[in-house]
mmJSON file of the N, C-alpha and C atoms, coordinates in Angstrom:
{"data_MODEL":{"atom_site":{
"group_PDB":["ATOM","ATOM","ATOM","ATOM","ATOM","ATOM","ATOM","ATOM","ATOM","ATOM","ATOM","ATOM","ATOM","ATOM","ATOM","ATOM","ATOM","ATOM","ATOM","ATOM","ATOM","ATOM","ATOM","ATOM","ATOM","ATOM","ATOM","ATOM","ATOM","ATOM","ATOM","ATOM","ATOM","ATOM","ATOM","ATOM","ATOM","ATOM","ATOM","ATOM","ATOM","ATOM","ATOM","ATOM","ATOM","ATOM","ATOM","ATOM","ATOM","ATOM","ATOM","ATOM","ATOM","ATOM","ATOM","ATOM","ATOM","ATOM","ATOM","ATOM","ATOM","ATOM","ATOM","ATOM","ATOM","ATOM","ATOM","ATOM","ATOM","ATOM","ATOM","ATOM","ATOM","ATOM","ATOM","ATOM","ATOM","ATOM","ATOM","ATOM","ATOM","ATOM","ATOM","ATOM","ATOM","ATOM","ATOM","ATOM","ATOM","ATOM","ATOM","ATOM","ATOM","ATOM","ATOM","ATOM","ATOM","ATOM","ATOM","ATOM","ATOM","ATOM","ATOM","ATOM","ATOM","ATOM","ATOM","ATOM","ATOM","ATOM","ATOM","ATOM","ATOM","ATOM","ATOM","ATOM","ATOM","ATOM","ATOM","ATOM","ATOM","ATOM","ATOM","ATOM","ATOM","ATOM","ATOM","ATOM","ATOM","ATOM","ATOM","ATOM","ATOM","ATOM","ATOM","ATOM","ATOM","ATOM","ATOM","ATOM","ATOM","ATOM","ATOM","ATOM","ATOM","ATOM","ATOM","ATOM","ATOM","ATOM","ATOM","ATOM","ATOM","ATOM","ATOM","ATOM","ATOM","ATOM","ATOM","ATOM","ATOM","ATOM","ATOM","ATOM","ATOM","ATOM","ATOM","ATOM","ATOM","ATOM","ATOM","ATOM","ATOM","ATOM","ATOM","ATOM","ATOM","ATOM","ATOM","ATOM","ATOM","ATOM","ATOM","ATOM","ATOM","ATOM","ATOM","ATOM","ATOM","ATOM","ATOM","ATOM","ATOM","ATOM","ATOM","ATOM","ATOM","ATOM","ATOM","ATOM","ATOM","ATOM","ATOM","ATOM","ATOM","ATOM","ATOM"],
"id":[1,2,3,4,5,6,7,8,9,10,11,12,13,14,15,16,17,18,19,20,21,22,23,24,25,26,27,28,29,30,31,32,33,34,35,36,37,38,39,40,41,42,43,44,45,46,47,48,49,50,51,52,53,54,55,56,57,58,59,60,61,62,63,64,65,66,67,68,69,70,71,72,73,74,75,76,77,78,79,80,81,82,83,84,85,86,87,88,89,90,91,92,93,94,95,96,97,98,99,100,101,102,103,104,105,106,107,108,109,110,111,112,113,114,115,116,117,118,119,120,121,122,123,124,125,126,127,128,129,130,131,132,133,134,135,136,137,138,139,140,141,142,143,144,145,146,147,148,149,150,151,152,153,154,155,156,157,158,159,160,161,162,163,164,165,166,167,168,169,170,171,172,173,174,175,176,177,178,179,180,181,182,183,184,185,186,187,188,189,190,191,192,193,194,195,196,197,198,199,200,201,202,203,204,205,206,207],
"type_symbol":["N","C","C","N","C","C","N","C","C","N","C","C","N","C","C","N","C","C","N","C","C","N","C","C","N","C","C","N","C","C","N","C","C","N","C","C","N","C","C","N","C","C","N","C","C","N","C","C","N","C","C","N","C","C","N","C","C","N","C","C","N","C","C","N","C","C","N","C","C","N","C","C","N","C","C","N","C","C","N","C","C","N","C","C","N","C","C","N","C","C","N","C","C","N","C","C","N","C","C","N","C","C","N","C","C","N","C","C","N","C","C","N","C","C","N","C","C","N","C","C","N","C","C","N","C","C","N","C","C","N","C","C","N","C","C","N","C","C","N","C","C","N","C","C","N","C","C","N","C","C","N","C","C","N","C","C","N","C","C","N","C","C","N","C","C","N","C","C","N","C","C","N","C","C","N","C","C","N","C","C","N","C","C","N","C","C","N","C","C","N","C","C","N","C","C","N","C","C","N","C","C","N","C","C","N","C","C"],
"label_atom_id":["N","CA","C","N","CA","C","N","CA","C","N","CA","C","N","CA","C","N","CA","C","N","CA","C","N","CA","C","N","CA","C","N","CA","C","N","CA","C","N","CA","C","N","CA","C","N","CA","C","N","CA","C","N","CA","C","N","CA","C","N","CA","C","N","CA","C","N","CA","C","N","CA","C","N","CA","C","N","CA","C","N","CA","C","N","CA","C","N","CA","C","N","CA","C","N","CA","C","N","CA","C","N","CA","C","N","CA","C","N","CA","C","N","CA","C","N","CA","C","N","CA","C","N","CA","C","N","CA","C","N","CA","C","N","CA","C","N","CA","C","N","CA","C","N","CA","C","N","CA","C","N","CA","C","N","CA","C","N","CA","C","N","CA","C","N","CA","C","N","CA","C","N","CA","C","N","CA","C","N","CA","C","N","CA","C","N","CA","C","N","CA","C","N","CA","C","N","CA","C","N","CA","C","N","CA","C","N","CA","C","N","CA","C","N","CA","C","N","CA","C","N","CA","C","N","CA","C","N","CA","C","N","CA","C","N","CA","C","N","CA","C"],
"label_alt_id":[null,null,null,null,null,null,null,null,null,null,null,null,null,null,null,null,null,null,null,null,null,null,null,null,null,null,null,null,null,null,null,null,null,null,null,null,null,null,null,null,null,null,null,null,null,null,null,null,null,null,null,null,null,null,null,null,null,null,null,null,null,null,null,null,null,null,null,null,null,null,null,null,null,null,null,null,null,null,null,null,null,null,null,null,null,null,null,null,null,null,null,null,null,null,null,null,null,null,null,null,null,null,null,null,null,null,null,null,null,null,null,null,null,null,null,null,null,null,null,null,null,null,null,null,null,null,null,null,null,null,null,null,null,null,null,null,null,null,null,null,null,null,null,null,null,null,null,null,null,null,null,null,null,null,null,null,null,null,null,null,null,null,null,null,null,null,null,null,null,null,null,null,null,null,null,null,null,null,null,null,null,null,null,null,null,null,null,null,null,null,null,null,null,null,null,null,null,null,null,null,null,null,null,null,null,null,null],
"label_comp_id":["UNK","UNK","UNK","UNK","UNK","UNK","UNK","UNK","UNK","UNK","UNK","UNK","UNK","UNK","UNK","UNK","UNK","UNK","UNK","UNK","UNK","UNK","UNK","UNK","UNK","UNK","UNK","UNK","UNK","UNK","UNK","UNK","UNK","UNK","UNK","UNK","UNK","UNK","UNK","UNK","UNK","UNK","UNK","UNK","UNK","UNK","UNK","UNK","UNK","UNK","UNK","UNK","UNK","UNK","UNK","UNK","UNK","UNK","UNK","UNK","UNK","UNK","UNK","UNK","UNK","UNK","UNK","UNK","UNK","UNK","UNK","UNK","UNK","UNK","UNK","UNK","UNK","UNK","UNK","UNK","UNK","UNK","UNK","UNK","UNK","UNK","UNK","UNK","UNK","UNK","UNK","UNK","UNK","UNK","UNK","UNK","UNK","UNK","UNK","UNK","UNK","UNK","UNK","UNK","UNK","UNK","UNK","UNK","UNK","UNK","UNK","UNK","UNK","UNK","UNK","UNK","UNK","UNK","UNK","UNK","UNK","UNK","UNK","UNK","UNK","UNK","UNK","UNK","UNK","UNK","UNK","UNK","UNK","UNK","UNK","UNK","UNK","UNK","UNK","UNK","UNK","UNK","UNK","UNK","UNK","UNK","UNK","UNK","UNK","UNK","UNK","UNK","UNK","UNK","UNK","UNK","UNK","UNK","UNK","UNK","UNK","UNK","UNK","UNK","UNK","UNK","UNK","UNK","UNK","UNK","UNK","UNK","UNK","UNK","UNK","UNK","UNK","UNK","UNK","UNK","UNK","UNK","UNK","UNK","UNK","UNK","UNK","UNK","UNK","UNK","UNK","UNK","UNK","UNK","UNK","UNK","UNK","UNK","UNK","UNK","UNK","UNK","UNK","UNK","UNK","UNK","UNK"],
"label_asym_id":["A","A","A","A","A","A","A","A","A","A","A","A","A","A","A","A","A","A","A","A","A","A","A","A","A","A","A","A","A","A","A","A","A","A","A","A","A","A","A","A","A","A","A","A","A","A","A","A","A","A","A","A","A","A","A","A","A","A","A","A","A","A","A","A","A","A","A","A","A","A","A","A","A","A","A","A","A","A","A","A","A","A","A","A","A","A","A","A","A","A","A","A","A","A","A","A","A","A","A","A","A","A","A","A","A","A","A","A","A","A","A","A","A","A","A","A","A","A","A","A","A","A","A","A","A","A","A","A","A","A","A","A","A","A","A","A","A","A","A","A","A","A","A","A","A","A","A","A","A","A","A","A","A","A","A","A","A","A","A","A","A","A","A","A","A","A","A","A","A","A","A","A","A","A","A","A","A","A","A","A","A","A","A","A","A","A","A","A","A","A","A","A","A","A","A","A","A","A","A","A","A","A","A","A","A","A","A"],
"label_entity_id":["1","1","1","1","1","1","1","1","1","1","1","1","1","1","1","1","1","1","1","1","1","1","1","1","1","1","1","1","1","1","1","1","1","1","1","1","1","1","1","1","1","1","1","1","1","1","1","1","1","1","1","1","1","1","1","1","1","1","1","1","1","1","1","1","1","1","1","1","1","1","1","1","1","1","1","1","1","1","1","1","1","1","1","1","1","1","1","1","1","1","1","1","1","1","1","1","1","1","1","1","1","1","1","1","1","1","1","1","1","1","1","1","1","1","1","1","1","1","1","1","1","1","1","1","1","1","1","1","1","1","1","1","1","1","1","1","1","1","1","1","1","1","1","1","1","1","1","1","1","1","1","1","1","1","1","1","1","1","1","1","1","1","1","1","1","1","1","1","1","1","1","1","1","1","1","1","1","1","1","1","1","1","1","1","1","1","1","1","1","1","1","1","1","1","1","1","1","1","1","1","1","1","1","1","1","1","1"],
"label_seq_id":[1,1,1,2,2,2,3,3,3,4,4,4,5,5,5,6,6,6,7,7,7,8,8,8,9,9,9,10,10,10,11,11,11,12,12,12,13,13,13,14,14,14,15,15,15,16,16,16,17,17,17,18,18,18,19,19,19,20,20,20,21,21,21,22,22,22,23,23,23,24,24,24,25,25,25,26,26,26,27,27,27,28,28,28,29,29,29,30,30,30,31,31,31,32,32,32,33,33,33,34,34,34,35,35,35,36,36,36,37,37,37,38,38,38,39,39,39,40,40,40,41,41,41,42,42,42,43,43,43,44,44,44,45,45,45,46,46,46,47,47,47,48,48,48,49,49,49,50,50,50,51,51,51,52,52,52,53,53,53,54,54,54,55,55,55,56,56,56,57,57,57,58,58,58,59,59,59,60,60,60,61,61,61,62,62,62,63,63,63,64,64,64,65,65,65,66,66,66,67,67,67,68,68,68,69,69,69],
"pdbx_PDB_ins_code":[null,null,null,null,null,null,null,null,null,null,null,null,null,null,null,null,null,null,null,null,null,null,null,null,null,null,null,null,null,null,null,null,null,null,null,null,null,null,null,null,null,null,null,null,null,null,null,null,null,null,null,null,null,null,null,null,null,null,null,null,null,null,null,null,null,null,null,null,null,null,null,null,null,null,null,null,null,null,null,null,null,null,null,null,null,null,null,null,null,null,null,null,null,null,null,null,null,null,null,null,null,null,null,null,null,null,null,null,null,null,null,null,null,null,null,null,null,null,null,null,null,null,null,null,null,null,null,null,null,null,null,null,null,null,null,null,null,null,null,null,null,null,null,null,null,null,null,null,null,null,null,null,null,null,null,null,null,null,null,null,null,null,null,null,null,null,null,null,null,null,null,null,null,null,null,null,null,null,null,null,null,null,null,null,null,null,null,null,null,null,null,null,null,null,null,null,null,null,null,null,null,null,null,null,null,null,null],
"Cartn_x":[-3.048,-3.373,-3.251,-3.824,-3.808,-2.688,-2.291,-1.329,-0.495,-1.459,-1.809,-1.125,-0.944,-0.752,0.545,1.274,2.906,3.313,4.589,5.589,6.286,6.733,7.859,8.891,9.294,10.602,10.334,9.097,8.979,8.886,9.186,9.317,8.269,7.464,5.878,5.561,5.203,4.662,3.614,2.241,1.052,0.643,-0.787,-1.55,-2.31,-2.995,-4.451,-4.676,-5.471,-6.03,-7.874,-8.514,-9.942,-10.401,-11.722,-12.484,-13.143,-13.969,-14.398,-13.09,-13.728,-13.019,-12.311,-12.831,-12.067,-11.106,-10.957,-10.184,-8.869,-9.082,-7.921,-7.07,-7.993,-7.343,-6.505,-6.975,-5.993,-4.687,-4.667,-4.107,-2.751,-3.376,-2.747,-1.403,-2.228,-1.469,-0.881,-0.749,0.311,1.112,1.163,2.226,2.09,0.942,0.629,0.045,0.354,-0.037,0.439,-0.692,-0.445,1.062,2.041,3.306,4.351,3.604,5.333,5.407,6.747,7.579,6.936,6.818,6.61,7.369,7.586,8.574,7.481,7.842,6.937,8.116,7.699,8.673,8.683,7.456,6.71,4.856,5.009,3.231,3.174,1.66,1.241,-0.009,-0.651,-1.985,-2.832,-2.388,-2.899,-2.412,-1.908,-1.395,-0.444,0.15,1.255,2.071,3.405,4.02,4.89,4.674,5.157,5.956,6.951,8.286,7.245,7.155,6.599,7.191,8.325,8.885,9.567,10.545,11.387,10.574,9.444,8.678,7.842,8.069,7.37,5.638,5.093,3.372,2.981,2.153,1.253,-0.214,-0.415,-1.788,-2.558,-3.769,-4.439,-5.028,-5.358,-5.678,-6.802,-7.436,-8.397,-7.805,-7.348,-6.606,-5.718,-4.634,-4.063,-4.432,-5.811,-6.47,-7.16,-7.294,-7.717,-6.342,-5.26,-4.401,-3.807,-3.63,-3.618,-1.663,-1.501,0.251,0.701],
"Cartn_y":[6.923,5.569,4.665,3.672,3.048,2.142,1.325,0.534,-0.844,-1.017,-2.702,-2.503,-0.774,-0.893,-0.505,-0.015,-0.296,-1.644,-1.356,-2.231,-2.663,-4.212,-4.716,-3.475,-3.493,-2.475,-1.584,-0.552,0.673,1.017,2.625,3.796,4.625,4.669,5.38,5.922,6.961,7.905,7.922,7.909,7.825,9.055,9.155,10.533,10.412,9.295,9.242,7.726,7.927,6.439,6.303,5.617,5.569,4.518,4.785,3.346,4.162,3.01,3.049,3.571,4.295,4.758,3.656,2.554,1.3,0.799,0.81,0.36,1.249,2.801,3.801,3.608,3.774,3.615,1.873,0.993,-0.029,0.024,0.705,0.737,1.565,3.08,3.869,3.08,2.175,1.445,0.478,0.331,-0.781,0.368,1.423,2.291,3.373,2.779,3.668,5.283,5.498,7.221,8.049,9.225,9.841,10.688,10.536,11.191,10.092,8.949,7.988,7.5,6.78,6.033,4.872,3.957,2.533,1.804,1.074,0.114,-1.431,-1.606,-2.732,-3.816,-4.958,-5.82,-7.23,-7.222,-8.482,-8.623,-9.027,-9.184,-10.839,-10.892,-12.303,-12.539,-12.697,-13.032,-11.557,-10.735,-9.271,-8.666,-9.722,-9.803,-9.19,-8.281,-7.724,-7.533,-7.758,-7.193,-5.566,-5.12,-3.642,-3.672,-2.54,-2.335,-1.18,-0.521,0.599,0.602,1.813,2.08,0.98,-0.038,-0.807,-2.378,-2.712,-3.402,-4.349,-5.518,-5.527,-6.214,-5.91,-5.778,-6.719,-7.783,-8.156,-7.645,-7.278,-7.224,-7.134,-7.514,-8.465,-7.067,-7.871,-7.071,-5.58,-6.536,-4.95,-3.93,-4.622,-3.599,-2.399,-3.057,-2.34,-1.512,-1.416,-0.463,0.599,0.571,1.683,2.539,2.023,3.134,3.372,4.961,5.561,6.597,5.713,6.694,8.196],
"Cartn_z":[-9.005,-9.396,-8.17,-8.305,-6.632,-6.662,-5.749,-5.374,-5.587,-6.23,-7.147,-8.464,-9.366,-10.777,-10.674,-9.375,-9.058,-9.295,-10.534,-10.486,-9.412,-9.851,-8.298,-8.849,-7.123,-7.258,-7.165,-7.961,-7.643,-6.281,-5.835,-4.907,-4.84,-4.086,-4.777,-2.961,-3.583,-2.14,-2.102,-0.901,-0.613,-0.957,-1.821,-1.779,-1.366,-1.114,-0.058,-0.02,0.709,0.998,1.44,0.705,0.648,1.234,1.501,2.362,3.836,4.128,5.528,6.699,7.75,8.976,9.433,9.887,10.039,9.248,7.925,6.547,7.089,6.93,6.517,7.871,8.919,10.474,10.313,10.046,9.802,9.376,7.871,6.858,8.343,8.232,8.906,10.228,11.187,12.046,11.285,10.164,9.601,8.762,9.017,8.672,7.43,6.472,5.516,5.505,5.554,5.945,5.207,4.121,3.195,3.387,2.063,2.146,3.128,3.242,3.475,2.335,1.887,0.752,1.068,-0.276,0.142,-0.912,-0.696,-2.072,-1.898,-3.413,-4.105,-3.864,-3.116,-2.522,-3.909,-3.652,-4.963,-5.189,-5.946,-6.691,-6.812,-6.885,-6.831,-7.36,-8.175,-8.161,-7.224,-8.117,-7.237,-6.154,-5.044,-4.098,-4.295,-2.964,-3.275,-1.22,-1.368,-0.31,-0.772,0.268,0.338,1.6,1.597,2.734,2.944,3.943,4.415,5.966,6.021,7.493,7.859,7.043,7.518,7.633,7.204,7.329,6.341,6.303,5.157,5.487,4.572,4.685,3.798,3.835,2.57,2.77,1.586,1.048,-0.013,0.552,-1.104,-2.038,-2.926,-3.765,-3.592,-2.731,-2.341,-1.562,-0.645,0.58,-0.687,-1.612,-2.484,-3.596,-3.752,-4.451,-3.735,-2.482,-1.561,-1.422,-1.241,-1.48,-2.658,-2.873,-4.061,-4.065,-4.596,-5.156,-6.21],
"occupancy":[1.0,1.0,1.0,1.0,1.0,1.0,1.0,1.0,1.0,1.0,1.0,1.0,1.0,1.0,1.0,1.0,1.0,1.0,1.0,1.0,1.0,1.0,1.0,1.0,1.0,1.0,1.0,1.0,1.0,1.0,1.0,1.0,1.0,1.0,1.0,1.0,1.0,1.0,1.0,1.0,1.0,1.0,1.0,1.0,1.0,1.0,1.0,1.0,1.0,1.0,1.0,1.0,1.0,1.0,1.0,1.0,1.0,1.0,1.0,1.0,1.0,1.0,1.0,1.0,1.0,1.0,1.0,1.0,1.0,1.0,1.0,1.0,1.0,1.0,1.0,1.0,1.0,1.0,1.0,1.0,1.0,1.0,1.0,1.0,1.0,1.0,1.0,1.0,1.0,1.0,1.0,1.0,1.0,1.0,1.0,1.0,1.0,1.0,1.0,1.0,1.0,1.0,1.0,1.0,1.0,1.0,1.0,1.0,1.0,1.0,1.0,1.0,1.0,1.0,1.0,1.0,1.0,1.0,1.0,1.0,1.0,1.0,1.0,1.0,1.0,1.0,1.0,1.0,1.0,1.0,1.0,1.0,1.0,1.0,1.0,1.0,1.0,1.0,1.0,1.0,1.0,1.0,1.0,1.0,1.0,1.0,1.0,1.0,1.0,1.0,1.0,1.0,1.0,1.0,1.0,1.0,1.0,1.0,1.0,1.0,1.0,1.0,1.0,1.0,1.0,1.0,1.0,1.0,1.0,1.0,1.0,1.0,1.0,1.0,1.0,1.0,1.0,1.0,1.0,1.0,1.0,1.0,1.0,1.0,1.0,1.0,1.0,1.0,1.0,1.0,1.0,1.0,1.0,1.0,1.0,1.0,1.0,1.0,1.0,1.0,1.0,1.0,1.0,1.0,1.0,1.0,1.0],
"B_iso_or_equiv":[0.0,0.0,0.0,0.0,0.0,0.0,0.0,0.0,0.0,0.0,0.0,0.0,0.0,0.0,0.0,0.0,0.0,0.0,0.0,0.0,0.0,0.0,0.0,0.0,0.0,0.0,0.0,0.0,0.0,0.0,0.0,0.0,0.0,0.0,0.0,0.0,0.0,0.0,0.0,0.0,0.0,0.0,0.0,0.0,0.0,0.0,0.0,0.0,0.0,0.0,0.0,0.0,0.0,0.0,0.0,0.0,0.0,0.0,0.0,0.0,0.0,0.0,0.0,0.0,0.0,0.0,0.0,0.0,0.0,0.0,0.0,0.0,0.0,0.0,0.0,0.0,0.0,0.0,0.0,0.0,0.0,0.0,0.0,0.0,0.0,0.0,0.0,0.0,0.0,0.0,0.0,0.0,0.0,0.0,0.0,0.0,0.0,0.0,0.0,0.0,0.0,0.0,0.0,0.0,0.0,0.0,0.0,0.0,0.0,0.0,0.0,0.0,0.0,0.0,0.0,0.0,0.0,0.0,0.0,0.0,0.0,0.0,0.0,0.0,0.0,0.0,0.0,0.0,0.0,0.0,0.0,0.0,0.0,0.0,0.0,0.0,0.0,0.0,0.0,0.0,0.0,0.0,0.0,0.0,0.0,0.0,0.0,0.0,0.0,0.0,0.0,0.0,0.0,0.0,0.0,0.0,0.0,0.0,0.0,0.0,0.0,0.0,0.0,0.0,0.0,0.0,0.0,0.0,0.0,0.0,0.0,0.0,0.0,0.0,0.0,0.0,0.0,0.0,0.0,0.0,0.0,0.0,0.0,0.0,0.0,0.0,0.0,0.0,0.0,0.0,0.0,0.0,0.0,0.0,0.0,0.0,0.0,0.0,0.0,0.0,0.0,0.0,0.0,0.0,0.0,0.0,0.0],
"pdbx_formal_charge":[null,null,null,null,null,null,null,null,null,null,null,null,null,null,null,null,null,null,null,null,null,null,null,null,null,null,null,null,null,null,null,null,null,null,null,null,null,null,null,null,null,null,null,null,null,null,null,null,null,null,null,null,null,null,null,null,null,null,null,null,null,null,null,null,null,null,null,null,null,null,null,null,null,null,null,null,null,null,null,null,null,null,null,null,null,null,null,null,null,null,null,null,null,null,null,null,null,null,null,null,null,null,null,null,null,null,null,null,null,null,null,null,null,null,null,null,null,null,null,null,null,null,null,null,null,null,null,null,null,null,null,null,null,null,null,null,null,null,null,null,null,null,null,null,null,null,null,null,null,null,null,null,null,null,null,null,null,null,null,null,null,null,null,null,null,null,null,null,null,null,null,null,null,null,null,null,null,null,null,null,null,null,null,null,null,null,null,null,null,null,null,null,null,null,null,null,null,null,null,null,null,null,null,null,null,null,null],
"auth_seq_id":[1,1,1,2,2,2,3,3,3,4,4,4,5,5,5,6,6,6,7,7,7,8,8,8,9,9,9,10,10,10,11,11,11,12,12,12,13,13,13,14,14,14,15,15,15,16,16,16,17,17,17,18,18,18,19,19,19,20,20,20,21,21,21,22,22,22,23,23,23,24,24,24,25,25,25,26,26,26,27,27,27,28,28,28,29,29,29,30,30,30,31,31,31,32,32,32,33,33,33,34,34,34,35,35,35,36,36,36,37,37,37,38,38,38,39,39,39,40,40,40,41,41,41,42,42,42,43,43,43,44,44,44,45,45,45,46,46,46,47,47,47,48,48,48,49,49,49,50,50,50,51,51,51,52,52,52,53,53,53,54,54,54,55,55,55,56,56,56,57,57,57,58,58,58,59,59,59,60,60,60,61,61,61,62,62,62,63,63,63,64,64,64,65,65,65,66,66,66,67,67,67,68,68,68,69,69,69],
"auth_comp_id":["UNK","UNK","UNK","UNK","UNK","UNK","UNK","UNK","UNK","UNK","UNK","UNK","UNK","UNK","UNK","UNK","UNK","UNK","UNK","UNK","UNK","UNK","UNK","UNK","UNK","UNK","UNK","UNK","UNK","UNK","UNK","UNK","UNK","UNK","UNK","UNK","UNK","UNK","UNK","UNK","UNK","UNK","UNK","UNK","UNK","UNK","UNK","UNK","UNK","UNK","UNK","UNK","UNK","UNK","UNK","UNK","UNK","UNK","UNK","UNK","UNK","UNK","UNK","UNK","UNK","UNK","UNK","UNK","UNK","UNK","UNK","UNK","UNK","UNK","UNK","UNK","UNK","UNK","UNK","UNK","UNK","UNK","UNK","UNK","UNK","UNK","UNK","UNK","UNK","UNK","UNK","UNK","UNK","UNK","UNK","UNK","UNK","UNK","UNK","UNK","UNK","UNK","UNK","UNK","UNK","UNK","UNK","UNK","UNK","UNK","UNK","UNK","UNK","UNK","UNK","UNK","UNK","UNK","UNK","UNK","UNK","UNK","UNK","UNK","UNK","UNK","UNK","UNK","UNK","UNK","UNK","UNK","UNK","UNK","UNK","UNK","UNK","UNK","UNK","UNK","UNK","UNK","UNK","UNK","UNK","UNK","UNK","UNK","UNK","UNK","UNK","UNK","UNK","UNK","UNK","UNK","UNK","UNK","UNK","UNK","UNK","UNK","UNK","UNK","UNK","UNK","UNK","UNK","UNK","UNK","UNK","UNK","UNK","UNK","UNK","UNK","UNK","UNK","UNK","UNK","UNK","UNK","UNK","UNK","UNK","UNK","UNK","UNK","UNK","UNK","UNK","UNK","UNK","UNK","UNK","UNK","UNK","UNK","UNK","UNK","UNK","UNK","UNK","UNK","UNK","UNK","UNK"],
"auth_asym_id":["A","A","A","A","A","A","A","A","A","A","A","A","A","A","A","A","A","A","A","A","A","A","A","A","A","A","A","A","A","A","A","A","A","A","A","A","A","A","A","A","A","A","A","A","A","A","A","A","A","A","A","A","A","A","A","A","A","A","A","A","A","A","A","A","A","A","A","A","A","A","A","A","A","A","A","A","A","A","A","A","A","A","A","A","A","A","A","A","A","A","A","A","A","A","A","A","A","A","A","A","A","A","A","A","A","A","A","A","A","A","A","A","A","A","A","A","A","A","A","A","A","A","A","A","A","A","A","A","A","A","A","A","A","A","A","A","A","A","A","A","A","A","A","A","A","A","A","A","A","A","A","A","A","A","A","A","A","A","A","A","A","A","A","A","A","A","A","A","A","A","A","A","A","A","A","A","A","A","A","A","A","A","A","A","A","A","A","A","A","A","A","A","A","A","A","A","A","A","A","A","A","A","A","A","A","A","A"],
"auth_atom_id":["N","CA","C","N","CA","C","N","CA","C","N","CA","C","N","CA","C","N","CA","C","N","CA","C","N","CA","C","N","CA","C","N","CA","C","N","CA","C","N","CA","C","N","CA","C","N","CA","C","N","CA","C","N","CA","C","N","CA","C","N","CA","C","N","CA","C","N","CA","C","N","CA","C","N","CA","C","N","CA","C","N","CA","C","N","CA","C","N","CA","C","N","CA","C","N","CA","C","N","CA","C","N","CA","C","N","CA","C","N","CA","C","N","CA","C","N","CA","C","N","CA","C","N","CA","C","N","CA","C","N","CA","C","N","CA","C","N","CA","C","N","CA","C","N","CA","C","N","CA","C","N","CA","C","N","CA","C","N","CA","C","N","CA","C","N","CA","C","N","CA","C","N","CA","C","N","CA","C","N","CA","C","N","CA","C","N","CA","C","N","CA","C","N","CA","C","N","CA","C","N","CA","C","N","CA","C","N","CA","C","N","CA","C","N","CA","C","N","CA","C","N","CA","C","N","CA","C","N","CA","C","N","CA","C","N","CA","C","N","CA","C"],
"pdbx_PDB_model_num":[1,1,1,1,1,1,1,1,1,1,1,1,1,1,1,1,1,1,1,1,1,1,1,1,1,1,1,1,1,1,1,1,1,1,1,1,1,1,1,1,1,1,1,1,1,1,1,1,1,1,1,1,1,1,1,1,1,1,1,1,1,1,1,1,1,1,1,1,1,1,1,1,1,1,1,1,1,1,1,1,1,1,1,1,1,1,1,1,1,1,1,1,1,1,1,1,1,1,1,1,1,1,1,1,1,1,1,1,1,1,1,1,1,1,1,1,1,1,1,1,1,1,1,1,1,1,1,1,1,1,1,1,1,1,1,1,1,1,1,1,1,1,1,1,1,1,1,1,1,1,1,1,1,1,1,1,1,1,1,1,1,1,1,1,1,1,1,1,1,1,1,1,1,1,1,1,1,1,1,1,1,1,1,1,1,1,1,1,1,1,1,1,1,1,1,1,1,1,1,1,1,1,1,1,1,1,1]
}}}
């Protein structure tokens, strides 16, 4: 299921991540990369921040449906 239908709080591990070569390679340098942990920090209007590697990330709603938990 993709990334957006994580609860705040949840612990959810990457199984893939979809999109253009440019999209995943982004995603990838902001730390997401299939089989790391990410924790659901808070939600917003789709919007969501994620901890990934000590870090925390926002991203909107699209970015969070390309990756899949």
């Amino acid at each position: 299921m993709p990334l957006s239908f994580a609860n705040i709080g949840d612990s959810c591990i990457i199984s893939r991540i979809e999109g253009r070569d440019a999209v995943v390679s982004h995603l990838n340098n902001l730390g997401f990369i299939v089989g790391e942990t990410v924790n659901v920090v808070t939600k917003l209007a789709g919007n969501m921040i994620i901890e990934v590697k000590g870090t925390r990330v926002a991203l909107d709603a699209k970015l969070a449906n390309k990756i899949y938990i």
